[in-house]
Each structure stands twice: as structure tokens, then as C-alpha cells.
C-alpha positions in Angstrom: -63.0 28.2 24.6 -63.2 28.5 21.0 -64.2 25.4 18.7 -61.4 26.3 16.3 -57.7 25.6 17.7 -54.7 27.2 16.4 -52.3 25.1 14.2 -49.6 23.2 16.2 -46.8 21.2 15.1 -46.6 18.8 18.6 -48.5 18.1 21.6 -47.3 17.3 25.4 -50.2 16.0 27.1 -49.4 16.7 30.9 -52.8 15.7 32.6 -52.9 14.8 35.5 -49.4 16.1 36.5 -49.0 18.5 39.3 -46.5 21.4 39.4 -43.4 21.4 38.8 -43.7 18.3 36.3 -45.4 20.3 33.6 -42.4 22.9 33.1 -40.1 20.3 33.2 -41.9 18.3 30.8 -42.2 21.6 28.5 -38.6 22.1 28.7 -37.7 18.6 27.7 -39.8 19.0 24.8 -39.0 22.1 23.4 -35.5 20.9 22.9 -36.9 18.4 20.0 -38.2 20.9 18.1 -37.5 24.0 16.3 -37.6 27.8 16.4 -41.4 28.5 15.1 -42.8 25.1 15.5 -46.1 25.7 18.0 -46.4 23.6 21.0 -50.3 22.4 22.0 -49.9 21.9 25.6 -52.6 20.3 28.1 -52.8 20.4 31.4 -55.2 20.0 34.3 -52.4 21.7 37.1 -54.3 25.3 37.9 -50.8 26.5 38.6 -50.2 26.3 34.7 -52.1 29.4 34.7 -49.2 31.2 36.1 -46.1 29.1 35.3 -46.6 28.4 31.6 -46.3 32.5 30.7 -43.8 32.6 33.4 -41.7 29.9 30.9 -42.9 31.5 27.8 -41.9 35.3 28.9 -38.2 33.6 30.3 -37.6 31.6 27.9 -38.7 34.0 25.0 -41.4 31.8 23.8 -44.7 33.4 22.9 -48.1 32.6 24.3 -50.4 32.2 21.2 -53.2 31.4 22.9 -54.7 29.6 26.4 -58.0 27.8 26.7 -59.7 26.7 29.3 -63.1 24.4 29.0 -63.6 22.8 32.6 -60.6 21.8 34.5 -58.6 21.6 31.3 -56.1 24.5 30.2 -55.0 24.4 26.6 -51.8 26.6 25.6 -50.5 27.3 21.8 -46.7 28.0 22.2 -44.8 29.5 19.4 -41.0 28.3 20.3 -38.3 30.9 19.9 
């Protein structure tokens, strides 16, 4: 993981939540904000890994960038 994050315009902190709470919580989210806004999302839920470019790629979203340091994942979301 880098030091440097990219720039994001909100952040859903979904620690300690276990799948499928994450996606749902992303969904509800994106709906308050706006096509090209970026979306910091954390997460400690392994299965993140595969469901958050799962939403991006279904949803049309893009995947700036993911991150992991330790049991954290970090993912930069660029809404469409």
C-alpha cells in the first residue's frame, strides 16, 4: 500500500461488517452522490476482494485503486 491516497470526495467506513452488508451499504451510498465524485471505501470483509469489482464492473463504476495494509482493504471508486 502506497503512503499517498487518491483524492476522494466521501468515505463509507464498513469495518467490521461481513458480506453482504458492505454492497448494500455501497449502494445506499452511491445514491447521495454524483456521477464523478470518488468513493474511499474500507473494509475488513476478505470477500470485498471479489464483490466490490463485481459492483463496480455491474454497476459501471470504475475501480481506481484497492489497497490492502493488514486486514484492511481500501477501494477508490469513481461513480458513474
Amino acid at each position: 500500500m502506497t503512503d499517498t491516497l487518491p483524492t476522494f470526495d466521501d468515505t463509507l467506513d464498513t469495518t467490521g461488517l461481513y458480506c453482504p452488508e458492505p454492497i448494500m451499504l455501497m449502494h445506499n451510498k452511491v445514491r447521495d452522490m454524483a456521477a464523478g465524485q470518488v468513493l474511499q471505501v474500507i473494509a475488513t470483509d476478505p470477500a470485498t476482494t471479489r464483490d466490490v469489482p463485481k459492483f463496480c464492473q455491474f454497476l459501471g463504476h470504475e475501480l481506481l485503486d484497492k489497497q490492502v495494509r493488514d486486514d484492511e482493504y481500501r477501494y477508490f471508486i469513481r461513480l458513474a
